[in-house]
C-alpha positions as a Python dict, from the first residue, in 0.01 Angstrom:
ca = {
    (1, 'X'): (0, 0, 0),
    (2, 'X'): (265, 217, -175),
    (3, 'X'): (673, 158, -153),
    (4, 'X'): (823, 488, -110),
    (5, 'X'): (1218, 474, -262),
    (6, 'X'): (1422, 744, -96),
    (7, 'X'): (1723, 813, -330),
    (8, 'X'): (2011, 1076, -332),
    (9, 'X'): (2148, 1222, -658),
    (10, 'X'): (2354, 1535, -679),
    (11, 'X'): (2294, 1654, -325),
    (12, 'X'): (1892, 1587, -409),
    (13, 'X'): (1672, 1370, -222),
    (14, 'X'): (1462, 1237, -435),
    (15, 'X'): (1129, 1044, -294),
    (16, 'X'): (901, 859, -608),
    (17, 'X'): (664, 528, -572),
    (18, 'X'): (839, 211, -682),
    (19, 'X'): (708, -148, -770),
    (20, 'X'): (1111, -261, -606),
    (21, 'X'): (981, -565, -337),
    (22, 'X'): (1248, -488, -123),
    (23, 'X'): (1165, -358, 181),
    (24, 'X'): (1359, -203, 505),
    (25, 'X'): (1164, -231, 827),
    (26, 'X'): (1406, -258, 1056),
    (27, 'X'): (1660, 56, 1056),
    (28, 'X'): (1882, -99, 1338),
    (29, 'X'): (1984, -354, 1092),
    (30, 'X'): (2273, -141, 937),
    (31, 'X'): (2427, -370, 756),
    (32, 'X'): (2163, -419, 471),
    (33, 'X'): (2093, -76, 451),
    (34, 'X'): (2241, 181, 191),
    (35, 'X'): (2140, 533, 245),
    (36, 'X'): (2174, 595, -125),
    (37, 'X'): (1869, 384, -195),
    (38, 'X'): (1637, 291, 77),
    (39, 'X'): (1251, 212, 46),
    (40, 'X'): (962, 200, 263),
    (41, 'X'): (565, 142, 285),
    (42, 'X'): (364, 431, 340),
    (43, 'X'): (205, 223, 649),
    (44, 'X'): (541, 141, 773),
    (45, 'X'): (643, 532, 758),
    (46, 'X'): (275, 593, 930),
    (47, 'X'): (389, 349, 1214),
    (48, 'X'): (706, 468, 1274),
    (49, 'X'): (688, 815, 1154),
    (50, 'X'): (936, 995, 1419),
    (51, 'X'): (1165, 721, 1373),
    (52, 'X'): (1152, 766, 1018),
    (53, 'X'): (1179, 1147, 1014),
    (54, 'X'): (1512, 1143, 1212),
    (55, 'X'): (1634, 874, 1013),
    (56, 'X'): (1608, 1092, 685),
    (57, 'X'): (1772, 1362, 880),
    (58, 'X'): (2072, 1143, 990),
    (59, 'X'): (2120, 1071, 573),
    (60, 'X'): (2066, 1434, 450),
    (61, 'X'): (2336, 1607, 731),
    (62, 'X'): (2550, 1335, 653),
    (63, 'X'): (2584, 1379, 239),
    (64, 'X'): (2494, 1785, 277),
    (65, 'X'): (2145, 1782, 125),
    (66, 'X'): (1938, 2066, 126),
    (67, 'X'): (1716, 2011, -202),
    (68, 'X'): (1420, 1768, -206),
    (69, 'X'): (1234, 1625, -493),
    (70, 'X'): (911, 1462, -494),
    (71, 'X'): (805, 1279, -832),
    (72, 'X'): (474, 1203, -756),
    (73, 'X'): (201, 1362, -594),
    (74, 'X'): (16, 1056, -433),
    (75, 'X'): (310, 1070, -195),
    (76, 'X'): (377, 1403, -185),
    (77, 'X'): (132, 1488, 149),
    (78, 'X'): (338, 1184, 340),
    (79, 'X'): (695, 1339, 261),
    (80, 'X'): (601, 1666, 331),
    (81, 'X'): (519, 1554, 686),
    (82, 'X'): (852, 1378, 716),
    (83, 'X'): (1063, 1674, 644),
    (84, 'X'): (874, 1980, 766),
    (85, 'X'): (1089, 1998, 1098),
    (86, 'X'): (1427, 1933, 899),
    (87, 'X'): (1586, 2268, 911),
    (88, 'X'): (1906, 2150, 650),
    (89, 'X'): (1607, 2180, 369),
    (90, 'X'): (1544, 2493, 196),
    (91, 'X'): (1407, 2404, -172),
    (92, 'X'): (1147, 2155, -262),
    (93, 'X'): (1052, 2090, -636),
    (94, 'X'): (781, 1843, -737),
    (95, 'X'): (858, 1659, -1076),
    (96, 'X'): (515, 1586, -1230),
    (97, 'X'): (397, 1805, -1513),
    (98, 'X'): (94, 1866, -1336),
    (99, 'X'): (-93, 2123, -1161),
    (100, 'X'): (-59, 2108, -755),
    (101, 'X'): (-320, 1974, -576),
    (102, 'X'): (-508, 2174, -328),
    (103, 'X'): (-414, 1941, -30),
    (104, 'X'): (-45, 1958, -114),
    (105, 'X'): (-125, 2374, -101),
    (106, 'X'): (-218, 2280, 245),
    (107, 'X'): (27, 2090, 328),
    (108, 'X'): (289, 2362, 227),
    (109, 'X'): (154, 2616, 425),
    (110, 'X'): (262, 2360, 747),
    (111, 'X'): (628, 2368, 599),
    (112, 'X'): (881, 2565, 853),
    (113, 'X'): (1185, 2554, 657),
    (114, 'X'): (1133, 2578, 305),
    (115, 'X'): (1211, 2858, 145),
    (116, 'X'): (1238, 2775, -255),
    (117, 'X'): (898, 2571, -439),
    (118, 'X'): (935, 2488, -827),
    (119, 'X'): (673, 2299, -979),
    (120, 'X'): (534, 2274, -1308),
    (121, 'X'): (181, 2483, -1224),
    (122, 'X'): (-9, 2604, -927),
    (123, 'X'): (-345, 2813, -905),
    (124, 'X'): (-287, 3180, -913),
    (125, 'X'): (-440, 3201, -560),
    (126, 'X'): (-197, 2969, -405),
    (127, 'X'): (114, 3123, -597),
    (128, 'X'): (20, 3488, -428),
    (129, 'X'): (-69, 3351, -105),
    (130, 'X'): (236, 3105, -81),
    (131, 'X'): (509, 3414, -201),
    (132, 'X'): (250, 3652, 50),
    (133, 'X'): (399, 3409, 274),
    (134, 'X'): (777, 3435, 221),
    (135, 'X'): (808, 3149, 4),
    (136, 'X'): (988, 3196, -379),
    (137, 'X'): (804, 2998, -617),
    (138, 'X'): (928, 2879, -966),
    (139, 'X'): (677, 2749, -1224),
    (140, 'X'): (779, 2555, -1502),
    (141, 'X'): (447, 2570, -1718),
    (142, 'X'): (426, 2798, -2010),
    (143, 'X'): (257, 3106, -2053),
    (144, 'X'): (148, 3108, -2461),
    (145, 'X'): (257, 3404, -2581),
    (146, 'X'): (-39, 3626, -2788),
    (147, 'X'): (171, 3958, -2802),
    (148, 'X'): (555, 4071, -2879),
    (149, 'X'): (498, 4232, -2551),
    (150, 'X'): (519, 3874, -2416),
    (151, 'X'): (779, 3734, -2650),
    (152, 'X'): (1015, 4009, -2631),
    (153, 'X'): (1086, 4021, -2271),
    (154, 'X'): (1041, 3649, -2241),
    (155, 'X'): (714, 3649, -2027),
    (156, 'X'): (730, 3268, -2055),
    (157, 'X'): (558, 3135, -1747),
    (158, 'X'): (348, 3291, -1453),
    (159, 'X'): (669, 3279, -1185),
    (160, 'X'): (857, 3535, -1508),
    (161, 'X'): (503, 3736, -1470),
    (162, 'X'): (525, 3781, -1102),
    (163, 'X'): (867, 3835, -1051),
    (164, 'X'): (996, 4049, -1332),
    (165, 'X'): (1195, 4370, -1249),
    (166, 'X'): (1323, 4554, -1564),
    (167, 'X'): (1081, 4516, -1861),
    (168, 'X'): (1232, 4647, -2222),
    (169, 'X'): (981, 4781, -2459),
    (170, 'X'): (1218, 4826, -2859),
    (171, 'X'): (876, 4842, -3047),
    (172, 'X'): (552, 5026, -3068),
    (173, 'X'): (273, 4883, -2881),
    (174, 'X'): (-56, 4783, -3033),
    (175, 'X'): (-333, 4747, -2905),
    (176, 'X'): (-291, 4392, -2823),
    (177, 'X'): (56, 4460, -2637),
    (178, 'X'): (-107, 4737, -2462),
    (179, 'X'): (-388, 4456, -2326),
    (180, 'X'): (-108, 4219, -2235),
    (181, 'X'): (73, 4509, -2064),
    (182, 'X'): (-230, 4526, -1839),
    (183, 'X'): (-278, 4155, -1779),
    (184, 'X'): (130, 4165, -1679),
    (185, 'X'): (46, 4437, -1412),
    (186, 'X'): (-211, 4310, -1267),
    (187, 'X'): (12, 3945, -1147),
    (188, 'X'): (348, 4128, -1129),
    (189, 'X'): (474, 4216, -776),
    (190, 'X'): (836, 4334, -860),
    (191, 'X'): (828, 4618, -1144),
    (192, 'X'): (1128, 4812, -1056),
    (193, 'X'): (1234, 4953, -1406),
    (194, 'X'): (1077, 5017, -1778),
    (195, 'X'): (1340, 5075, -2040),
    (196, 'X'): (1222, 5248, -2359),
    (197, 'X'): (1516, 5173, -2602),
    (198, 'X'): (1331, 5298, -2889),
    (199, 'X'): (1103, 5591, -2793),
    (200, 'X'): (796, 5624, -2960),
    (201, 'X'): (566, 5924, -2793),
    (202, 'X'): (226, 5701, -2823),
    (203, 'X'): (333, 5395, -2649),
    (204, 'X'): (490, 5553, -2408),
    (205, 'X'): (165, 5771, -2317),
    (206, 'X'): (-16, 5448, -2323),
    (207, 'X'): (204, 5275, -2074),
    (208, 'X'): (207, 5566, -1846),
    (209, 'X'): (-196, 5554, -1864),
    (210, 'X'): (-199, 5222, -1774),
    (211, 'X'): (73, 5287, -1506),
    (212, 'X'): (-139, 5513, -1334),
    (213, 'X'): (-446, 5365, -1357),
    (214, 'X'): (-292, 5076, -1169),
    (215, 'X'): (-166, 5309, -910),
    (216, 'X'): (187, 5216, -1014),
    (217, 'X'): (432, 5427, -799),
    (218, 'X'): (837, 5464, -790),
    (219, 'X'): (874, 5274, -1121),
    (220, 'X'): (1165, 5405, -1288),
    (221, 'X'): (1093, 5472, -1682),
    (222, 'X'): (1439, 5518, -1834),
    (223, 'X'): (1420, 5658, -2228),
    (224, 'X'): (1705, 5618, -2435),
    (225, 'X'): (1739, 5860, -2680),
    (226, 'X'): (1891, 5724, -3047),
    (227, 'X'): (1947, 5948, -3321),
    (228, 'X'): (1796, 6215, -3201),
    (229, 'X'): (1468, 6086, -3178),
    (230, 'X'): (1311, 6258, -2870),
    (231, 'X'): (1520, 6577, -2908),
    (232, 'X'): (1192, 6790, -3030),
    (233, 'X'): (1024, 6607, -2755),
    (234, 'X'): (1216, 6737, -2472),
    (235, 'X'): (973, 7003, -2340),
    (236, 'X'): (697, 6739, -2371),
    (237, 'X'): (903, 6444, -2152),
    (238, 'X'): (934, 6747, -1866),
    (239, 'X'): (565, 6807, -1867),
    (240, 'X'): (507, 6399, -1842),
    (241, 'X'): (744, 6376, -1564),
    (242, 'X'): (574, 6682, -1376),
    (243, 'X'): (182, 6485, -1431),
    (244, 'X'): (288, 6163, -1285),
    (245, 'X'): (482, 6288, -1023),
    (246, 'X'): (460, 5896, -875),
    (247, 'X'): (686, 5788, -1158),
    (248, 'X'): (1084, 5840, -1203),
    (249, 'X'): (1211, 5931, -1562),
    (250, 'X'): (1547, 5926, -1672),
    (251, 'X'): (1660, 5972, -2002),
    (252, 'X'): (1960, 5800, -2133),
    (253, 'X'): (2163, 5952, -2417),
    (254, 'X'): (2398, 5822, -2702),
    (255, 'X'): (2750, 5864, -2696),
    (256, 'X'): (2722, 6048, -3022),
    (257, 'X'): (2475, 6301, -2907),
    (258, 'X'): (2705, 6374, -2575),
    (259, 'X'): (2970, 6429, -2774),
    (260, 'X'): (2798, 6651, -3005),
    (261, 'X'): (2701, 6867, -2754),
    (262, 'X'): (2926, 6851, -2429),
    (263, 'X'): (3078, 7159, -2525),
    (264, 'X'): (2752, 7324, -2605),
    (265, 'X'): (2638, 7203, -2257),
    (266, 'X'): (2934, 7325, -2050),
    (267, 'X'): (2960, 7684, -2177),
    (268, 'X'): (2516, 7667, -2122),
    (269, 'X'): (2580, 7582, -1741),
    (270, 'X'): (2889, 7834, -1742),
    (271, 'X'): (2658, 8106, -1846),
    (272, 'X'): (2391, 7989, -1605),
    (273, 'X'): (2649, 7999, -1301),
    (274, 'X'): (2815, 8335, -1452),
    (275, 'X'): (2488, 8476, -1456),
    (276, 'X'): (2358, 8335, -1106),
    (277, 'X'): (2669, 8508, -950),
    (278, 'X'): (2622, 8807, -1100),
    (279, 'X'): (2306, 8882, -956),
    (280, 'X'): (2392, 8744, -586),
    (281, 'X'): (2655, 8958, -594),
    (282, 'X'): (2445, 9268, -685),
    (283, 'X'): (2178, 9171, -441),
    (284, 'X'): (2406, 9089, -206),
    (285, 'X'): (2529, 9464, -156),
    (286, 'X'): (2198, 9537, -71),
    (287, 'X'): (2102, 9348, 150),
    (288, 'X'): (2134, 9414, 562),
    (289, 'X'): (2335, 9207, 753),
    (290, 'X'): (2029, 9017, 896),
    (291, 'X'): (1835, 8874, 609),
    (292, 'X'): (2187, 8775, 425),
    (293, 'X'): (2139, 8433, 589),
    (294, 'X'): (1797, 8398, 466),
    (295, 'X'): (1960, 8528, 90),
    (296, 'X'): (2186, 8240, 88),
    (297, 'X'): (1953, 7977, 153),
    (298, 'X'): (1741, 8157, -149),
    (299, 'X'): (2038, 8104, -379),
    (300, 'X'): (2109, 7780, -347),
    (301, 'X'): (1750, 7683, -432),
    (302, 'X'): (1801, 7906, -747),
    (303, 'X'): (2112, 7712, -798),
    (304, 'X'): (1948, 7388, -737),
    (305, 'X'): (1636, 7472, -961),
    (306, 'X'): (1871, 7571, -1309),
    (307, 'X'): (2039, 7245, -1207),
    (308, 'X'): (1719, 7037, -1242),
    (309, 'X'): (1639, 7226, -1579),
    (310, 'X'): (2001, 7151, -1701),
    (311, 'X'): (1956, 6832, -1960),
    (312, 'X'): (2111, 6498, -1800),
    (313, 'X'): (2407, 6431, -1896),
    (314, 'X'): (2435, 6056, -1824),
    (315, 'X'): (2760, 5897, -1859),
    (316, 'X'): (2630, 5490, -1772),
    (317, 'X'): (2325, 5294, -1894),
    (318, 'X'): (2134, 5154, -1615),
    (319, 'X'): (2224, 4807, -1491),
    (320, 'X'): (1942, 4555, -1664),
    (321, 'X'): (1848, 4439, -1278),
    (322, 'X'): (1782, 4642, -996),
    (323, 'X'): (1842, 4651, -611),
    (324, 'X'): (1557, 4637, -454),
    (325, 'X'): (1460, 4948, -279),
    (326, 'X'): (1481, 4938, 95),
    (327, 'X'): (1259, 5289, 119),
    (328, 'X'): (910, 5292, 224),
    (329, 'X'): (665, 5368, -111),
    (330, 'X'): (455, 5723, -29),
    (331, 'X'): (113, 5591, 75),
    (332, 'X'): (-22, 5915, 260),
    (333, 'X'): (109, 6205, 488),
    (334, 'X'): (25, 6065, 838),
    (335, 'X'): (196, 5697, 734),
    (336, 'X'): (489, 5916, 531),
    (337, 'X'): (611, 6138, 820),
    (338, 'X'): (836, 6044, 1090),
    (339, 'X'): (678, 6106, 1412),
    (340, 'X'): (891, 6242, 1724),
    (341, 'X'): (899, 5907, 1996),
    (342, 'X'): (872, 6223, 2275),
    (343, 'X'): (470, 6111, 2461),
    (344, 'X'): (468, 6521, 2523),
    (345, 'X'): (510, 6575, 2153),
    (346, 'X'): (318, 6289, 2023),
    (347, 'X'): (2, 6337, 2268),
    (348, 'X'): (-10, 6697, 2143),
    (349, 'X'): (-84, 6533, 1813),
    (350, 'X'): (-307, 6239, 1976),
    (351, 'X'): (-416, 6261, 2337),
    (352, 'X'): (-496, 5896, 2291),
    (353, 'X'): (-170, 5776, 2256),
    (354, 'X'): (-10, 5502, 2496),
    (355, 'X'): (316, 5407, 2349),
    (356, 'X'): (581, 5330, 2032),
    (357, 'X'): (627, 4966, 1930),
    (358, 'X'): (929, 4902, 1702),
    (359, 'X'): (1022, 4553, 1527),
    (360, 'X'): (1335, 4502, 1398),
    (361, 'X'): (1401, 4363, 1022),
    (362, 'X'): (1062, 4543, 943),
    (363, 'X'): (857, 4859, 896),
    (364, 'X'): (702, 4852, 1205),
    (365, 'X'): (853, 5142, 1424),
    (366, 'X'): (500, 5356, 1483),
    (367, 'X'): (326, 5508, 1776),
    (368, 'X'): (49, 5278, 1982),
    (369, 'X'): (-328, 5432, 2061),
    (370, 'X'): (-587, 5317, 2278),
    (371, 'X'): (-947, 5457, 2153),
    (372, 'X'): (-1300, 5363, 2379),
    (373, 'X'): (-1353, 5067, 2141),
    (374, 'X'): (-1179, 4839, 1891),
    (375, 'X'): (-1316, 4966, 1572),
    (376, 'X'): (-1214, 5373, 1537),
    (377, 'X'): (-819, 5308, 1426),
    (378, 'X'): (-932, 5042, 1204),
    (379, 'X'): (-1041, 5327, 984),
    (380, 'X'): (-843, 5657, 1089),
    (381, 'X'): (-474, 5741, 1125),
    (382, 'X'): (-291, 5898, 1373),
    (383, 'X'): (-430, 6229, 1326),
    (384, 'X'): (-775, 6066, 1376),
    (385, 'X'): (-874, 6173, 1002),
    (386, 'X'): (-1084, 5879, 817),
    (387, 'X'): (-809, 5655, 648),
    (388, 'X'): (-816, 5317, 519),
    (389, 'X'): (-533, 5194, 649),
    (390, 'X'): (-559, 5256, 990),
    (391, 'X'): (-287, 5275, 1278),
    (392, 'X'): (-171, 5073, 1544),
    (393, 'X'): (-384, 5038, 1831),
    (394, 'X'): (-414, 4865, 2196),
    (395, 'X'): (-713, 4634, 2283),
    (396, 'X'): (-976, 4898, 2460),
    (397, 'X'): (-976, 4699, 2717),
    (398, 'X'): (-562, 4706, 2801),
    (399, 'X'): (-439, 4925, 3099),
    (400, 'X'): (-110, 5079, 3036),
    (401, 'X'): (-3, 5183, 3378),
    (402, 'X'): (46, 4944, 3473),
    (403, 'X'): (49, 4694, 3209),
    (404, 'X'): (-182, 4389, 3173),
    (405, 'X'): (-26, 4035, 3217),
    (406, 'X'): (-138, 4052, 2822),
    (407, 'X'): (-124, 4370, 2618),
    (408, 'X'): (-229, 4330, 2292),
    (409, 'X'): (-172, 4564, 1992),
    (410, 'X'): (-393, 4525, 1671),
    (411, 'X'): (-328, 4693, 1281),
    (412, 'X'): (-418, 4601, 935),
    (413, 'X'): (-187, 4470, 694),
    (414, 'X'): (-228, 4771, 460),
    (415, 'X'): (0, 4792, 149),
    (416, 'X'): (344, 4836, 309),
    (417, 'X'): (263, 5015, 609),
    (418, 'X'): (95, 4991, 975),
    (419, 'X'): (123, 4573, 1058),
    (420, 'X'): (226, 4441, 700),
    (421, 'X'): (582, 4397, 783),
    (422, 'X'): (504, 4129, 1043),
    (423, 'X'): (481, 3942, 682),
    (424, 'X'): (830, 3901, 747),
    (425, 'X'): (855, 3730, 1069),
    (426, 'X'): (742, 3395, 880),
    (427, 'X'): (1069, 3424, 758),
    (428, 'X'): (1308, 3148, 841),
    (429, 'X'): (1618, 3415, 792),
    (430, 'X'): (1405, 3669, 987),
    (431, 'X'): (1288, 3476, 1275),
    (432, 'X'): (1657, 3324, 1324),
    (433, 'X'): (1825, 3658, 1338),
    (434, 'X'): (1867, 3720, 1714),
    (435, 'X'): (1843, 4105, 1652),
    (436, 'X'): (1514, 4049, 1540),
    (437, 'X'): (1374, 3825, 1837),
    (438, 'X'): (1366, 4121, 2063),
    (439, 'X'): (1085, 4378, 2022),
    (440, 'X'): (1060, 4705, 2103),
    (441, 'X'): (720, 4848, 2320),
    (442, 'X'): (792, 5172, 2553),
    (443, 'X'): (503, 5368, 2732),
    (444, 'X'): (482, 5681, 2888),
    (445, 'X'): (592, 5585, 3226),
    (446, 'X'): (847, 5289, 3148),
    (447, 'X'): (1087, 5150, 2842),
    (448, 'X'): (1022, 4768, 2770),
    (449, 'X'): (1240, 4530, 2563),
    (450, 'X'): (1054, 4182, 2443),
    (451, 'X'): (1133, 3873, 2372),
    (452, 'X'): (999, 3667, 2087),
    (453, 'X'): (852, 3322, 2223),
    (454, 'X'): (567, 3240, 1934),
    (455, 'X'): (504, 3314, 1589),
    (456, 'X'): (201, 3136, 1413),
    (457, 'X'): (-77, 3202, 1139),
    (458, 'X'): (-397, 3037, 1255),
    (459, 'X'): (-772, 3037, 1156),
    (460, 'X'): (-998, 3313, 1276),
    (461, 'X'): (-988, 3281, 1614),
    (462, 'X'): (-1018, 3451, 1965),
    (463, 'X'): (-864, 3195, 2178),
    (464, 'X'): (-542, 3397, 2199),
    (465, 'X'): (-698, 3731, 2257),
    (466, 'X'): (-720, 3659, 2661),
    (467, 'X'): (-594, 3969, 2886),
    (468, 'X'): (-585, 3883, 3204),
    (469, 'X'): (-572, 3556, 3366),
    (470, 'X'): (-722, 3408, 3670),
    (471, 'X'): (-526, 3125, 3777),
    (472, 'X'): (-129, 3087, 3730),
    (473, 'X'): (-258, 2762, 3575),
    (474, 'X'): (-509, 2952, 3319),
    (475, 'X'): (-188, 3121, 3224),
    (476, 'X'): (46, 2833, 3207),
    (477, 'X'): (-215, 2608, 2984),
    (478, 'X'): (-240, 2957, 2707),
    (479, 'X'): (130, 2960, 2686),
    (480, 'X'): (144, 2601, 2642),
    (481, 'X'): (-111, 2673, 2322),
    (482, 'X'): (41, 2923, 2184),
    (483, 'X'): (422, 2768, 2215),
    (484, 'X'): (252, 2456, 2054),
    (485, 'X'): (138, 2651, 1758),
    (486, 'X'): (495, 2820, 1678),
    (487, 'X'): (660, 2756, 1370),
    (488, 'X'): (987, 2756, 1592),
    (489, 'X'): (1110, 2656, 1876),
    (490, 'X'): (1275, 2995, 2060),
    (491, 'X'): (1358, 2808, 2378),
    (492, 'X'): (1182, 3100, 2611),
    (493, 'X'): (1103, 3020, 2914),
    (494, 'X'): (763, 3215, 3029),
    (495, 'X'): (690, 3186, 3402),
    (496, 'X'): (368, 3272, 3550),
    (497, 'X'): (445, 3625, 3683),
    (498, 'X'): (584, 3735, 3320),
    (499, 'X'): (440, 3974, 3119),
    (500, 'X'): (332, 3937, 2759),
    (501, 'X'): (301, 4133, 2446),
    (502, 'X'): (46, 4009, 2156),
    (503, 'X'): (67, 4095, 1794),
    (504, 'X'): (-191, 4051, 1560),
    (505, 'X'): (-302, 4100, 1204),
    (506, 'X'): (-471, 3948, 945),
    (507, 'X'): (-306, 3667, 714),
    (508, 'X'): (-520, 3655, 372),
    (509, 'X'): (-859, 3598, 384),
    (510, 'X'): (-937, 3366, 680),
    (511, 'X'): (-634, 3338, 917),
    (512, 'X'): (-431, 3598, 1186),
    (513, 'X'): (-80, 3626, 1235),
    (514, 'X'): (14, 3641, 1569),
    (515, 'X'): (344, 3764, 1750),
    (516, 'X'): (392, 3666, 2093),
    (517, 'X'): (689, 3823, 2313),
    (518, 'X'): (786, 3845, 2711),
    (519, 'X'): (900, 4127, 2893),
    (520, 'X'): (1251, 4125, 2981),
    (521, 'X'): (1347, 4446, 3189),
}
């Protein structure tokens, strides 16, 4: 039997095993209780778990606690129970120096609320599938460092790995950097900028290899030009920048150099827009009256074009973090373009299509097909051309007009496209938002707003994947399951004549992630 001491400390509640003989076991005995220290068995809390939960909730809203720390992992599976329905917490860190157990893992994946982990190590499979997931994880442990590529930019522990935006490269890579540089890529999620303070040609080659053999795309590789160094290499940066067209390149000049050569640069781009005007002018006197339209629009990509060729003239260094970017990463043309939401215009492109399903907070704002089975749009795209990523499609077995009791859409979780922004929804600050509780799923014949009544992850299943329902009481009991398996409560009443909408996607390896939502006009 183990005595759990509850403790607070800084706004921290703090749960560790304790040899103290004192023992609360009966919480309507106020007057021997203090809230600042309280222990109990770990049968007592089995006994009286909802009593005990509530209890811990009274104490936390009470002192304003929204940190928990548990210091050892024999009870950590117990107190993640308690407080996996207490909304106030948002950060959990474990105190031993150890690596997580798996079962904890488990545990963590019940947790509704949490939104911060720190703890000293984890397996790299649960760090990606728990940040996957929504959560930010912090790990304490070291990484040893074998490279100034590591030291330099304080690569210290895996969490630095994974999360790192703005990497700064003052040295020449050897070999060994250039291998670390690799292992880096392949755990980082977050790469938003590489700053080249001291340009050297090689590494820089190297690093853009590596870049692109990683598919790398949107990275921003500033070069900061000192002394003079990459003036002969001007011509040369221009020819990079036009061979990996998926990278950004800046370069970032010295005050001394601008100075040197403002003047130099305004009378060049004087002469440029002298000599630009010139020659409209002389072609514009012979030119009819009808293509002179057509002859502007031709200027101003001449304009635009010297413009690009112009050298930079920056006037700030980049900020050493980044925003992240809010736009959509290229993945290819059919996921890229923006689609008209007219069915006339759309079915001209597809005749299979049925509808447009939008979800607020995410990426999801695509047109809905319906093939003869449920296995073509796993593999094409909307213009039906083979594609790995798929689109969004409608069970094969769904009518549309009118609409099932249950219509269920289907879509991969591909990259950041098609069905991997219902990520997101797991979100306690996404699911919470009102805005983004009502989904959007129009058809040809009628607009339809949703509400949001379940989210879960589950094991592979098909128990959810029901269309039509026999009984009013068929349909009552597989609301009642899927309710039950929310990870919150959105206090939607479905009645049996409602109409429902299904989401659903894969979640890692084994599980789906299902959206449930009712029809509302």
């Amino acid at each position: 039997m183990k005595k759990i001491l509850i403790s607070i400390n800084n706004k921290n509640m703090i749960f560790s095993i304790t040899s103290n003989q004192e023992n609360k076991e009966n919480l309507n005995n106020t007057n021997i209780i203090d809230t600042n220290n309280i222990i109990f068995t770990d049968d007592y809390i089995e006994k009286n778990f909802e009593l005990i939960s509530a209890f811990i909730k009274l104490i936390i809203v009470k002192n304003n606690i929204n940190s928990c720390i548990i210091k050892d992992f024999e009870i950590a599976t117990t107190v993640i129970d308690l407080i996996k329905n207490i909304s106030e917490f948002d950060k959990l860190s474990f105190a031993p120096n150890k690596t997580i157990p798996h079962e904890v893992y488990e545990k963590l994946n019940e947790h509704c609320y949490i939104e911060e982990i720190e703890c000293y190590n984890m397996a790299q499979y649960m760090f990606e599938d728990l940040n996957r997931k929504g959560y930010h994880v912090t790990l304490k442990s070291k990484v040893f460092f074998v490279s100034k590529f590591m030291y330099h930019d304080n690569l210290k522990t895996y969490s630095d790995l994974y999360y790192k935006k703005v990497l700064t490269i003052n040295f020449k890579l050897d070999d060994v950097d250039l291998k670390e540089f690799e292992a880096f890529l392949k755990i980082n999620n977050c790469l938003k900028v590489i700053e080249f303070k001291l340009y050297d040609k090689k590494s820089l080659e190297n690093v853009l290899k590596i870049l692109a053999l990683y598919r790398k795309r949107n990275i921003k590789i500033y070069i900061y030009e000192k002394d003079k160094n990459i003036i002969p290499d001007i011509d040369y940066l221009h020819h990079l920048q036009k061979k990996y067209k998926d990278l950004r390149f800046k370069i970032i000049y010295s005050e001394k150099y601008k100075k040197e050569n403002r003047i130099k640069q305004i009378n060049l781009n004087i002469l440029k827009a002298i000599l630009l005007i010139v020659i409209i002018t002389i072609l514009g006197f012979f030119l009819i009256n009808r293509k002179e339209e057509d002859q502007s629009k031709k200027v101003k990509e001449e304009v635009k074009k010297v413009k690009e060729e112009i050298i930079t003239d920056e006037t700030e260094e980049p900020k050493a973090e980044v925003q992240e970017e809010k736009k959509t990463p290229y993945v290819e043309t059919a996921y890229n373009k923006k689609y008209s939401k007219v069915f006339s215009e759309l079915k001209a492109i597809n005749d299979e299509t049925v509808g447009w399903l939008k979800v607020n907070g995410t990426n999801i704002d695509y047109p809905v097909v319906k093939h003869s089975d449920n296995s073509f749009y796993l593999s094409h795209d909307f213009n039906k051309n083979n594609n790995r990523y798929g689109w969004l499609f409608a069970d094969y077995q769904s009518r549309i007009t009118p609409l099932n009791q249950n219509t269920i859409i289907y879509g991969h979780d591909s990259g950041r496209v098609m069905f991997s922004g219902l990520y997101q929804t797991k979100n306690k600050r996404w699911y919470t938002n009102k805005n983004n509780q009502i989904i959007t799923f129009n058809t040809e014949n009628e607009e339809g707003q949703w509400q949001i009544f379940s989210i879960y992850s589950i094991d592979n299943t098909t128990d959810y994947l029901i269309i039509e329902f026999g009984t009013e009481k068929a349909f009552t009991d597989y609301i009642n399951m899927v309710k039950g398996r929310s990870i919150y409560n959105f206090n939607v009443n479905v009645g049996p004549n409602d109409k429902i909408l299904t989401l659903s996607t894969c979640f890692g390896n084994t599980q789906k992630l299902v959206v449930h939502a009712k029809k509302i006009n």
